[in-house]
PAZAPA-4460 file (N, C-alpha, C; in steps of 0.05 Angstrom, whole numbers, plus 32768, in hexadecimal, padded with zeros to 4 digits):
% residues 279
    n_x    n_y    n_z   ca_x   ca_y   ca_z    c_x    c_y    c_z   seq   type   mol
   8BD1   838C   83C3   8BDC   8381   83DC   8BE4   8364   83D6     1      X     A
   8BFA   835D   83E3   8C01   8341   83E3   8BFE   832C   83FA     2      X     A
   8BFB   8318   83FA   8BF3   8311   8413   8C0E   830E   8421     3      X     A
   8C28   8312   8422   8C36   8311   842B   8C36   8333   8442     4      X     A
   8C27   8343   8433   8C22   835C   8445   8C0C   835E   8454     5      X     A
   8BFC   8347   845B   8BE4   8345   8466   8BF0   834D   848F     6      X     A
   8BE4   8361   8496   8BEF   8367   84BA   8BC8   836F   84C0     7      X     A
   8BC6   835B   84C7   8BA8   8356   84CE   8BA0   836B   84E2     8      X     A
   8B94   837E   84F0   8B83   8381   8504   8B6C   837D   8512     9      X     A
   8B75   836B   851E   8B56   835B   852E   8B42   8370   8536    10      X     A
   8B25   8370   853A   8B19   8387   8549   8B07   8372   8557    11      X     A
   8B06   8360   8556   8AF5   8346   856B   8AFE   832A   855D    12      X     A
   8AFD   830C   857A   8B07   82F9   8573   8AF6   82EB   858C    13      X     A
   8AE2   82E1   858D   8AD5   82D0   8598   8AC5   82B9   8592    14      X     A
   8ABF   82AC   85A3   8AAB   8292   8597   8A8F   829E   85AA    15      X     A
   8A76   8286   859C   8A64   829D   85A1   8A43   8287   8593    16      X     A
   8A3B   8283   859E   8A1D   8272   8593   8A0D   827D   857E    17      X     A
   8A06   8268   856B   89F6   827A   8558   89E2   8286   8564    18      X     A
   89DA   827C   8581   89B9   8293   8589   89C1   82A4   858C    19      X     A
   89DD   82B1   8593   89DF   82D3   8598   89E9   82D7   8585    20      X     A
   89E9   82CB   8568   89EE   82E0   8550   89D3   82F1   8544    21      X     A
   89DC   8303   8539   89BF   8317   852F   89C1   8306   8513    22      X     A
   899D   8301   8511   8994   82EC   8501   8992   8304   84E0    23      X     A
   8995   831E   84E4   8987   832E   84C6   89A0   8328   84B5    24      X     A
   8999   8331   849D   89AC   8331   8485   89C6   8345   848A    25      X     A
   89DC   8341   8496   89F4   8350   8498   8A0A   8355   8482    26      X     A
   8A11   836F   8490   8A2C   8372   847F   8A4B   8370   8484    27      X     A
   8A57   8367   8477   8A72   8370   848A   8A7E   8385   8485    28      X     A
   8A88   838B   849E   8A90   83B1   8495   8AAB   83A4   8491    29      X     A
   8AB1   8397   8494   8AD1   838C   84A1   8AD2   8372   849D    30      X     A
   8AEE   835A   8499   8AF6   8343   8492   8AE3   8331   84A9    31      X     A
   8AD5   8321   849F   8ACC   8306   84BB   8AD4   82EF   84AC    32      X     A
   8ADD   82DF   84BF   8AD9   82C6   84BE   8ACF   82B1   84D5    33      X     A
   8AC1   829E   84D2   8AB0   8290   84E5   8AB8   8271   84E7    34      X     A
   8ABB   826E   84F6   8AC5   8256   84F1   8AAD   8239   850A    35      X     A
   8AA1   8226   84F9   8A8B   821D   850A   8A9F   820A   8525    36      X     A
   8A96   820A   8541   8AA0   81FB   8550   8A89   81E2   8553    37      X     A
   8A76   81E7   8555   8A6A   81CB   8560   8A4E   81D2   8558    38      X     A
   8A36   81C1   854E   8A19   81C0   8542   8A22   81CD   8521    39      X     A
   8A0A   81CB   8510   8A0F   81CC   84F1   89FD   81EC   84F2    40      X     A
   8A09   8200   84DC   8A05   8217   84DB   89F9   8221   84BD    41      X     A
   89DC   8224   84B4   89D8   8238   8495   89EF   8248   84A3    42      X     A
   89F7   825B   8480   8A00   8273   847D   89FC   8275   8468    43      X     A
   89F0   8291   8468   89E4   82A0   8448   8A01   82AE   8440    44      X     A
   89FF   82A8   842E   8A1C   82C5   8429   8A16   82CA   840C    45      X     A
   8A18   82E0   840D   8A06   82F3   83F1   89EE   82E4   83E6    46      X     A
   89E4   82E0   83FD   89BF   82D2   83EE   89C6   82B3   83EB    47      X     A
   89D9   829F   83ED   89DE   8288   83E9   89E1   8285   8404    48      X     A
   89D3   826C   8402   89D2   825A   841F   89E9   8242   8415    49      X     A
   89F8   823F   8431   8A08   822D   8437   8A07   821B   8455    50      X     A
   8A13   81FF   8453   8A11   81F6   846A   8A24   81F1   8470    51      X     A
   8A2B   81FE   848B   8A4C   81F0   849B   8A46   81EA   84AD    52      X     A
   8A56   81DE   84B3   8A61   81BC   84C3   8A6E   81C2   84D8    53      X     A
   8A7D   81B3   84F3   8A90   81BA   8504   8A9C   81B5   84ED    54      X     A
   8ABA   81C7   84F3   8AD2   81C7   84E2   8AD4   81D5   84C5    55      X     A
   8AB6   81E8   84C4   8AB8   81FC   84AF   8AC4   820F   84AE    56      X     A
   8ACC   8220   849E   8AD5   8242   84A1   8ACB   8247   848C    57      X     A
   8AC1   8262   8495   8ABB   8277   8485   8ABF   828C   847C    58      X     A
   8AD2   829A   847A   8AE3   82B1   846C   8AD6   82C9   845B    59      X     A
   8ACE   82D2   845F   8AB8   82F6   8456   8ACA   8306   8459    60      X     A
   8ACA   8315   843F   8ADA   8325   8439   8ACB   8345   8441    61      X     A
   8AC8   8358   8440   8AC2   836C   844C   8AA7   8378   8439    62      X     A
   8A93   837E   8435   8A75   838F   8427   8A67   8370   8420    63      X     A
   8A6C   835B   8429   8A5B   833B   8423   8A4C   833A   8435    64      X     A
   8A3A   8331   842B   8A12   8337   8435   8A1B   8318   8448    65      X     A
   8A0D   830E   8459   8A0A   82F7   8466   89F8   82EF   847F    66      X     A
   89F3   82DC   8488   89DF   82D2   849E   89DA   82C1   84A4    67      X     A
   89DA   82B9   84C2   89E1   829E   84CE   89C3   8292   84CB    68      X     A
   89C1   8279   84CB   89A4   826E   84D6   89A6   8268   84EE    69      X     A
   8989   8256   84F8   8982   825D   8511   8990   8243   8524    70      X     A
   899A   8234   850A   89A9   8214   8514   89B8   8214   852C    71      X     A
   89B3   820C   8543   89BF   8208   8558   89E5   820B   854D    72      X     A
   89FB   8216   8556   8A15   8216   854F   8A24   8222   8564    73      X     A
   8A3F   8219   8567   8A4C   822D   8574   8A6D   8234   8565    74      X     A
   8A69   8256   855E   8A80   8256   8549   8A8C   826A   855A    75      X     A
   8AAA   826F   8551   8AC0   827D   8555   8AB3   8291   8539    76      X     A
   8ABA   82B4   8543   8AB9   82BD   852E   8ACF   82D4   852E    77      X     A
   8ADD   82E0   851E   8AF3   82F2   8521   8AE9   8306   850D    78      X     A
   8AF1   8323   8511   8AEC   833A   8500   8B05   834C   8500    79      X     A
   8B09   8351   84E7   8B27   8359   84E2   8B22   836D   84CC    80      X     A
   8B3E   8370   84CA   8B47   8383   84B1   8B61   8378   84A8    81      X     A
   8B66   8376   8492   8B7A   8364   847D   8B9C   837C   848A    82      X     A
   8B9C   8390   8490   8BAA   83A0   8493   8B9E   83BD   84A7    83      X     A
   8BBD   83C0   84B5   8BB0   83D4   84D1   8BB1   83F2   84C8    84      X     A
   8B98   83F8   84C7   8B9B   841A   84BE   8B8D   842B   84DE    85      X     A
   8BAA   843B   84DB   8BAD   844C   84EF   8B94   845C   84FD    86      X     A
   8B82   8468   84E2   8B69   846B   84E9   8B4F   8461   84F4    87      X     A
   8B58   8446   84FB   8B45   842F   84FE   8B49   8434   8523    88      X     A
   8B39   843F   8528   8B3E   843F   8547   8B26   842B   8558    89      X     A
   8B16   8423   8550   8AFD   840F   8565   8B04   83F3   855E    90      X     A
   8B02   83E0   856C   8B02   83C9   856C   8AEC   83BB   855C    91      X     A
   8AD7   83C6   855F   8ABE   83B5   855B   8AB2   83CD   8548    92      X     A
   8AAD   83C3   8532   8A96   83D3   851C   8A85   83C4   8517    93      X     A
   8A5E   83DA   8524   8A4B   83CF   8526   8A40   83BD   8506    94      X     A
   8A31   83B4   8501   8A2A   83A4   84F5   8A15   83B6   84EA    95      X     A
   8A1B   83AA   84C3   8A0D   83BF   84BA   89F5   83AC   84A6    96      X     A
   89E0   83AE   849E   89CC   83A1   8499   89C3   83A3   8483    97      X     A
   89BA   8399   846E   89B4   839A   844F   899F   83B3   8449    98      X     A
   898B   83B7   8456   897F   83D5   8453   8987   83E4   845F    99      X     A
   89A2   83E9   8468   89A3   83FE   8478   89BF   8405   8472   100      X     A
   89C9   83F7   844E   89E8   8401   8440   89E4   8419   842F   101      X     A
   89EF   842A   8437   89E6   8444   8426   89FC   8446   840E   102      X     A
   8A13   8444   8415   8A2A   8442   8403   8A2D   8426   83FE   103      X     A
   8A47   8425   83E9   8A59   8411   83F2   8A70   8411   83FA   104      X     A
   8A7D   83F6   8407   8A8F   83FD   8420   8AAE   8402   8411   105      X     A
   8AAE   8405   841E   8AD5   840F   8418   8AE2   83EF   8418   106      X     A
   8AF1   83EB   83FD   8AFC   83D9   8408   8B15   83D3   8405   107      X     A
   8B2C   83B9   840C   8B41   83BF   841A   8B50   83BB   83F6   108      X     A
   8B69   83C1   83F6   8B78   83BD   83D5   8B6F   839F   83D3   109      X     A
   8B71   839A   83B8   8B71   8377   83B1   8B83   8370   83BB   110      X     A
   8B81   8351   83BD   8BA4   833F   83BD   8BA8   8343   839E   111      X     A
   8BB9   8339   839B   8BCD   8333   8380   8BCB   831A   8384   112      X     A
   8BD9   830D   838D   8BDD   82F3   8394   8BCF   82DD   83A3   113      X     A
   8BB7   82ED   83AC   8B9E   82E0   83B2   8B87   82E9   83B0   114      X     A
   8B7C   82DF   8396   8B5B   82F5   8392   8B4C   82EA   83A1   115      X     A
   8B4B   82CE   83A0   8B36   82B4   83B2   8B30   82C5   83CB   116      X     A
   8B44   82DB   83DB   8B39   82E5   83F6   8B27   82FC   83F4   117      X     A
   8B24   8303   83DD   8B11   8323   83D0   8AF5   8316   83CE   118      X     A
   8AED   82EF   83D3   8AD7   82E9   83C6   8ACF   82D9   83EB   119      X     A
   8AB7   82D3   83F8   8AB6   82C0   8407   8AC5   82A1   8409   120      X     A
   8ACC   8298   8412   8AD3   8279   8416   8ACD   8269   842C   121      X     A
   8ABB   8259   842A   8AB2   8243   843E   8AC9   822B   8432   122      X     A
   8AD3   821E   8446   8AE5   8201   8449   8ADB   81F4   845F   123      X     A
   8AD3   81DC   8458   8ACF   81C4   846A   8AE2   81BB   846F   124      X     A
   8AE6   81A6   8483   8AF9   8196   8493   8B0E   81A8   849D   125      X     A
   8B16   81B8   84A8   8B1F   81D6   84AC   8B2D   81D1   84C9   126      X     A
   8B25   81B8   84D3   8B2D   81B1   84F0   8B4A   81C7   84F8   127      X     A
   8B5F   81C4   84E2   8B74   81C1   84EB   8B7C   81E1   84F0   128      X     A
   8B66   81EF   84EC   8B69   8206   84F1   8B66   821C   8511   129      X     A
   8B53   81FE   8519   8B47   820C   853B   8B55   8213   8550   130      X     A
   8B73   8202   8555   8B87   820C   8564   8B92   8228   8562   131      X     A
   8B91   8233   8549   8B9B   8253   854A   8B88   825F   854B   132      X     A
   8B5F   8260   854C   8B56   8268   8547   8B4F   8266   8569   133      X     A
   8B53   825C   8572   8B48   8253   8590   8B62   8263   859D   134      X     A
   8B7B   8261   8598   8B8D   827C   85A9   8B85   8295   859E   135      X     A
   8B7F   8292   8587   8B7A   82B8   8586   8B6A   82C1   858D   136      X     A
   8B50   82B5   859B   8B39   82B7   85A8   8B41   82B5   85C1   137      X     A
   8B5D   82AD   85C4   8B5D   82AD   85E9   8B6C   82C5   85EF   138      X     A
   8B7F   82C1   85DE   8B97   82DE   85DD   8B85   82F9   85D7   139      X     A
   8B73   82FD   85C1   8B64   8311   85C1   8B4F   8321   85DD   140      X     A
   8B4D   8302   85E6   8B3E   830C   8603   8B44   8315   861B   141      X     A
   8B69   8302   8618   8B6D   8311   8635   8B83   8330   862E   142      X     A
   8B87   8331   860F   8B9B   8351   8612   8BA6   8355   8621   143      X     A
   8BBB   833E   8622   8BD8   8346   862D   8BEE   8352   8618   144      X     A
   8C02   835F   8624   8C14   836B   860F   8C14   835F   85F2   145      X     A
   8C1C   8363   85E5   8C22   8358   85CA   8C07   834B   85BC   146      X     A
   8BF4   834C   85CB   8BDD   8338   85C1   8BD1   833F   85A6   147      X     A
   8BCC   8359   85A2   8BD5   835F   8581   8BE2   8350   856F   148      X     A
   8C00   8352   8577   8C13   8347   8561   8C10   832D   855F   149      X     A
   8C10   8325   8577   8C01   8303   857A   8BE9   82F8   856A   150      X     A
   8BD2   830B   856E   8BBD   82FB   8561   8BC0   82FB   853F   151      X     A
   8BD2   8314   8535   8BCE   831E   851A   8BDF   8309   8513   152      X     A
   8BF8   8308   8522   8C0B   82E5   8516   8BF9   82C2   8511   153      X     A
   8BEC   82CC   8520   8BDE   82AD   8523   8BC1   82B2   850B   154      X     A
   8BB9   82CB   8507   8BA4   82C9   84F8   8BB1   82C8   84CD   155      X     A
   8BCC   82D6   84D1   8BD6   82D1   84B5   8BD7   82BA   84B7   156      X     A
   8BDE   82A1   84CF   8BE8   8286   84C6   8BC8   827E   84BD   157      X     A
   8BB0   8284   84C8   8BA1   8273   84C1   8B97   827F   84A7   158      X     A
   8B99   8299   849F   8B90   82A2   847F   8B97   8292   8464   159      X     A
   8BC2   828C   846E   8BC8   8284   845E   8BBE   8264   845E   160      X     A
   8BBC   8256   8473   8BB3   823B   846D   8B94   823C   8464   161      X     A
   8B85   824C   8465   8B6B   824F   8457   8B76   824F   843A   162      X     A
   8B88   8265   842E   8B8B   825F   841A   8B99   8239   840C   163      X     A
   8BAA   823A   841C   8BB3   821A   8412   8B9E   820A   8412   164      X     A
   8B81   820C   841F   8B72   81FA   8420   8B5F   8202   8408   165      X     A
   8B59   8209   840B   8B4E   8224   83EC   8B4D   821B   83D4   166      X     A
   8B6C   821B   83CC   8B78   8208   83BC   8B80   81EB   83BB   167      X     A
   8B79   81E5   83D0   8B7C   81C6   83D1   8B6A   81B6   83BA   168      X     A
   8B4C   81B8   83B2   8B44   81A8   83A5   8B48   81AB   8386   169      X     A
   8B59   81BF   837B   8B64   81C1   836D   8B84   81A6   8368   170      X     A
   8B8B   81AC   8382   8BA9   81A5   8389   8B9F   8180   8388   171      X     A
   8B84   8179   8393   8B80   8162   8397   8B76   814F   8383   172      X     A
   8B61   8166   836F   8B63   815D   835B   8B77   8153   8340   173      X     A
   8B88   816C   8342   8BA3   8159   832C   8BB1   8148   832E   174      X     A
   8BB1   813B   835D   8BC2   8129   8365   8BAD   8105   835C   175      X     A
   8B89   8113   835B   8B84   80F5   8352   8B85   80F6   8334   176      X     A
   8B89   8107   8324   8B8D   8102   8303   8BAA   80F3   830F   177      X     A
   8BBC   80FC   8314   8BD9   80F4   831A   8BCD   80D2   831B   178      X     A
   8BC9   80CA   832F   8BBE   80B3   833E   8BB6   80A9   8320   179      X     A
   8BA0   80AC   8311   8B90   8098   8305   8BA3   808F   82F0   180      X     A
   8BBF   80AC   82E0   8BCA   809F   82CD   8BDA   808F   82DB   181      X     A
   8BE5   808E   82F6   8BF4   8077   82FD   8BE4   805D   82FF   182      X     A
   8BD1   805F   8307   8BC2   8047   8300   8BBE   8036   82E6   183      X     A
   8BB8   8051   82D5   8BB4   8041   82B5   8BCA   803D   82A8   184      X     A
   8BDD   803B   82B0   8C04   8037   82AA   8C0F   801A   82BE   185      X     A
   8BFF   8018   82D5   8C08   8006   82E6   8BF5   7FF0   82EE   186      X     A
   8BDA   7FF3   82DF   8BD0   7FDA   82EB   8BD7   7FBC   82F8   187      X     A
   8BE4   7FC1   82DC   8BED   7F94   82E3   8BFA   7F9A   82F4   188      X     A
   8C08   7FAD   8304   8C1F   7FA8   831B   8C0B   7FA7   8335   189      X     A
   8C13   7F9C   8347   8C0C   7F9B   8363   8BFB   7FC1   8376   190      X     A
   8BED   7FC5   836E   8BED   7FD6   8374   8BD9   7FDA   8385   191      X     A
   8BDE   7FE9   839F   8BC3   7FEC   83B6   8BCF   8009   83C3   192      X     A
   8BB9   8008   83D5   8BAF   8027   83DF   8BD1   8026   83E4   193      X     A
   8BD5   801B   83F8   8BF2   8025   840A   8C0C   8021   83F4   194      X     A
   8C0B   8017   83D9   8C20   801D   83C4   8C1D   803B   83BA   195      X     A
   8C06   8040   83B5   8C03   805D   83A4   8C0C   8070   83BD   196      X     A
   8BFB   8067   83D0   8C01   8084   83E8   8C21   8082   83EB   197      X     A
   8C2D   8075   83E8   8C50   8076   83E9   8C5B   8083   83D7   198      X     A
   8C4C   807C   83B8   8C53   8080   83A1   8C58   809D   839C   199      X     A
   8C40   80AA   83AF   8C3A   80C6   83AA   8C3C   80DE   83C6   200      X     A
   8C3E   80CD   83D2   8C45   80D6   83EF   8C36   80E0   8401   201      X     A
   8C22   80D6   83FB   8C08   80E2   8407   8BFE   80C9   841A   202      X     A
   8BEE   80D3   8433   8BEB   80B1   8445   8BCB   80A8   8430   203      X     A
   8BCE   8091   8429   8BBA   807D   841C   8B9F   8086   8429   204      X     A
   8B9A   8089   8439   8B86   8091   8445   8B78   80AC   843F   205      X     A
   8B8A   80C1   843B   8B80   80D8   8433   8B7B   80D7   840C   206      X     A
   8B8B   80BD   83FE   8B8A   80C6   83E3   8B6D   80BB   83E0   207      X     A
   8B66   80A4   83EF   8B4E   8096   83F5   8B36   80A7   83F2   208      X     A
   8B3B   80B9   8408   8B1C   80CB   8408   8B1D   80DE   83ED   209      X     A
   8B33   80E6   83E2   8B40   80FC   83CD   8B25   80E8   83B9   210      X     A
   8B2A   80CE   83B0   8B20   80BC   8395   8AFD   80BB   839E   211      X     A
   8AFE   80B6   83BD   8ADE   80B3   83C0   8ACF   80D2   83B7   212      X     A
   8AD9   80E6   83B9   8AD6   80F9   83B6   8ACE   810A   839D   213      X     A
   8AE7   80FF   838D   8AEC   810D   8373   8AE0   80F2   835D   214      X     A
   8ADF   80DE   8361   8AD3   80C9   8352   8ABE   80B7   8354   215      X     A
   8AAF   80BC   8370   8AA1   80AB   8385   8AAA   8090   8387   216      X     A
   8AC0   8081   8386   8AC9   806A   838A   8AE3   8065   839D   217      X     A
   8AEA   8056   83AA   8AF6   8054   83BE   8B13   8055   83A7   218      X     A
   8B29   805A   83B3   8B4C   804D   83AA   8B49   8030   839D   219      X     A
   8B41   801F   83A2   8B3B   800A   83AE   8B21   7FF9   8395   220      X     A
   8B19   8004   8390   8AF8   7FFE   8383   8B08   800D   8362   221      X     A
   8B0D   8021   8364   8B1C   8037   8349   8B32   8023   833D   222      X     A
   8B3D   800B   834B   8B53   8001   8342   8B4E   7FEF   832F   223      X     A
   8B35   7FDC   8347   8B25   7FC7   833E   8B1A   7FC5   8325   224      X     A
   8B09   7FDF   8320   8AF9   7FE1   8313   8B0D   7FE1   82F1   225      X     A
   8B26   7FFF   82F5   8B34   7FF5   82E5   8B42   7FE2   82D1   226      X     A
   8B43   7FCB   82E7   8B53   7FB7   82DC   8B37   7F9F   82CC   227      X     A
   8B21   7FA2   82D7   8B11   7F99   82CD   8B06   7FA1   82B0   228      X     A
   8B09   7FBC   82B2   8B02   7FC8   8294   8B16   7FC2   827E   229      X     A
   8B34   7FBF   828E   8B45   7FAB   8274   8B44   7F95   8271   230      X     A
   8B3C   7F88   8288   8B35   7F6D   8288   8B23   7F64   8270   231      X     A
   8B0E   7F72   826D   8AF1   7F74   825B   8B03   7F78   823C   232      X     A
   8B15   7F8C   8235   8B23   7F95   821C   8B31   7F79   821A   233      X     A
   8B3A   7F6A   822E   8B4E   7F4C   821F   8B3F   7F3A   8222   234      X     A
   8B24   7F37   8229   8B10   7F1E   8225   8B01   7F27   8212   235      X     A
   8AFF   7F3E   8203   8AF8   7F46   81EB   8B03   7F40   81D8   236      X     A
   8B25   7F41   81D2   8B30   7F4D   81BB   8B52   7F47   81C4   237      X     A
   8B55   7F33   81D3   8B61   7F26   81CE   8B67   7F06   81D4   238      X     A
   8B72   7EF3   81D0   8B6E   7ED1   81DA   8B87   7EC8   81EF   239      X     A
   8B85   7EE2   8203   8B91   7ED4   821B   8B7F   7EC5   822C   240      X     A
   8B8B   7EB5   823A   8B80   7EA5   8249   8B78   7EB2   8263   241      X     A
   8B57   7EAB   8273   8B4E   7EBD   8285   8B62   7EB8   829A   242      X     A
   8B77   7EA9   82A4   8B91   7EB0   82B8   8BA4   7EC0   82A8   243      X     A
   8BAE   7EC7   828E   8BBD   7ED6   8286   8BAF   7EF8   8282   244      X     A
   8B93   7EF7   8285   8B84   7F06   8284   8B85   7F1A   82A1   245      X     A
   8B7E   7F04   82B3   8B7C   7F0B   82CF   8B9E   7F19   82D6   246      X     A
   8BB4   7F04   82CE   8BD2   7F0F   82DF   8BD3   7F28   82D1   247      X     A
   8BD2   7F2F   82B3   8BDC   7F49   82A5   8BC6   7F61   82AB   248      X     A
   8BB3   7F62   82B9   8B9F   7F71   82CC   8BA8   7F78   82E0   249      X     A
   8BB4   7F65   82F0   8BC5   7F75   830C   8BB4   7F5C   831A   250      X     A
   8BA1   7F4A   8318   8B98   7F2F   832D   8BA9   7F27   8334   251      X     A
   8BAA   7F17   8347   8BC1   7F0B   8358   8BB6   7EEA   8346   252      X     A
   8BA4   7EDE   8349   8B92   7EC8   8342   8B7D   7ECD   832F   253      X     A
   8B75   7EB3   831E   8B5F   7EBD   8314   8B4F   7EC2   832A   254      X     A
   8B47   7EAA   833C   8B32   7EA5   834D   8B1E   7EC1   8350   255      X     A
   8B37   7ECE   835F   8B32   7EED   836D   8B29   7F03   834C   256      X     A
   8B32   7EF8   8333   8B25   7F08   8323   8B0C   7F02   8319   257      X     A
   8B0B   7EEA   831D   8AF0   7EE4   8314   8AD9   7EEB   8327   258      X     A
   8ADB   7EF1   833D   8AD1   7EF1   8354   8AC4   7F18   8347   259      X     A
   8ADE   7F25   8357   8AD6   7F3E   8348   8AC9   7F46   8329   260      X     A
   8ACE   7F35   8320   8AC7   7F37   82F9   8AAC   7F31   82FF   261      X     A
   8AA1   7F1C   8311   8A82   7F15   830F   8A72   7F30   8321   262      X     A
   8A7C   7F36   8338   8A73   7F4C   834A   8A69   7F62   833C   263      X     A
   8A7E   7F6C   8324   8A78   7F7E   830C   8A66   7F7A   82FF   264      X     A
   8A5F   7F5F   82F2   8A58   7F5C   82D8   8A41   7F50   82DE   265      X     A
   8A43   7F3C   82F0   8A2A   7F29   82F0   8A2A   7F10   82E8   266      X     A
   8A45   7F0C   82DA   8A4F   7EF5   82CC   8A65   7EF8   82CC   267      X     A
   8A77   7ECE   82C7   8A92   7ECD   82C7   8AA3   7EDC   82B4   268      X     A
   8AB8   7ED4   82BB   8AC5   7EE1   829C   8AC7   7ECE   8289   269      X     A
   8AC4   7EB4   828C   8AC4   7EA1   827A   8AA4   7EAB   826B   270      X     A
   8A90   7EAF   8273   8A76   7EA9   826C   8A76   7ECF   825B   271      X     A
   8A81   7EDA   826B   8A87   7EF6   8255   8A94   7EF9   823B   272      X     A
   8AA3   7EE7   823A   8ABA   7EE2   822A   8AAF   7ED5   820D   273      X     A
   8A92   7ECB   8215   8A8A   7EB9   81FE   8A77   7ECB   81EB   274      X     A
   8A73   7EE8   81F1   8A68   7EF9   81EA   8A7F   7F09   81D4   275      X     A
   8A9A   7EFF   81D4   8AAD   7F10   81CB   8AAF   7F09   81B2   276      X     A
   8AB4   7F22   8198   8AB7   7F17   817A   8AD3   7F04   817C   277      X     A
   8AD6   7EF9   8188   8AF4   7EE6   8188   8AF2   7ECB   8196   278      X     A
   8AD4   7ECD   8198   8AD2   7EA9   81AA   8AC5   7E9C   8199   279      X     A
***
């Protein structure tokens, strides 16, 4: 299957408190995804505990073991089938329980083009998903004409953005390698959050959390720190002067480099400098 042939059939789409979920080890006979609205939620999924957040999703693919904890939450949950088979006549298929799987379940062709949906996927920050997930919970309820074709349109849009998100920290990670060689190519130039976020087209703010993330250091602190570590290579090993030192770093002033150079080090860069085989 490709995901371009994905024609979903919903068989339930509501939101719903974790106290009226059944607390035993479940199965899915059928596609769920859960998505947390408000309080923090465990979920076991094949024996691994996880914690989501408002703005999680959760994506279970069909014979995956799972189970909510007892954490106060209130989630949206939807149960589907990747594609509508004619034989599929009930809306709702009861819930089937880890001692009580005699077989195993039938399950739907692979993607080709997306294995990631054959495996569970939890994504945080997911916000941007709740507006289609909150009509197809309304459209599902009141079954007016078309509300079928409606909910299955609005549930491919959110599959596929599960996938783009999916791949995002892949996608995010090569944009801060991107980021660091422009940094180590451009130091001495003027360079701050809102140059790169231009540079690369991304708003400064989001590449911001991307570096705290993937490097634990701010945009900001990653630059600093940079220019300081060349700083250290030409008060070593070479006899520029600590203002020719500081401008070919990217400083505006010494003042401001010496300032940062001591914050680092503990000492000036004059008083570092005298440690170097060249003083």
């Amino acid at each position: 299957m490709l995901v371009r042939e994905i024609q979903p059939y919903i068989r339930l789409a509501h939101s719903f408190s974790d106290a009226e979920f059944i607390k035993k080890t479940a199965c899915t006979a059928d596609n769920r995804l859960f998505y947390i609205l408000e309080g923090s939620c465990d979920i076991a999924v094949n024996h691994t505990t996880y914690t989501a957040h408002p703005g999680s999703v959760l994506l279970l693919p069909r014979g995956t073991l799972y189970k909510l904890s007892k954490a106060p939450a209130k989630i949206i949950g939807i149960n589907f089938d990747y594609r509508f088979d004619e034989n599929t006549n009930t809306r709702l298929l009861h819930p089937m329980f880890e001692n009580q799987i005699r077989k195993p379940l039938g399950i739907e062709q692979p993607f080709e083009d997306a294995p990631a949906l054959e495996k569970p996927i939890l994504l945080h920050e997911a916000d941007n998903l709740y507006p289609k997930l909150r009509e197809i919970c309304e459209v599902f309820e009141k079954q007016k004409l078309y509300a079928d074709r409606i909910c299955a349109g609005l549930l491919i849009a959110v599959i596929s953005e599960i996938l783009l998100l999916q791949a995002a920290p892949q996608q995010s990670e090569n944009l801060v390698d991107a980021i660091i060689d422009y940094i180590a190519e451009n130091y001495a130039r003027a360079l701050n959050n809102a140059a790169i976020g231009n540079k690369f087209g991304y708003h400064p703010n989001y590449i911001n959390r991307l570096f705290v993330k993937q490097t634990g250091l701010s945009l900001h602190r990653y630059i600093l720190n940079f220019r300081i570590s060349q700083a250290v290579t030409q008060l070593f090993y070479t006899k520029l002067t600590l203002s020719e030192i500081a401008q070919s770093c990217g400083f505006p002033d010494y003042a401001y480099f010496s300032r940062v150079f001591k914050q680092q080090h503990g000492i000036s860069p004059s008083e570092y400098r005298k440690k170097a085989p060249l003083a």
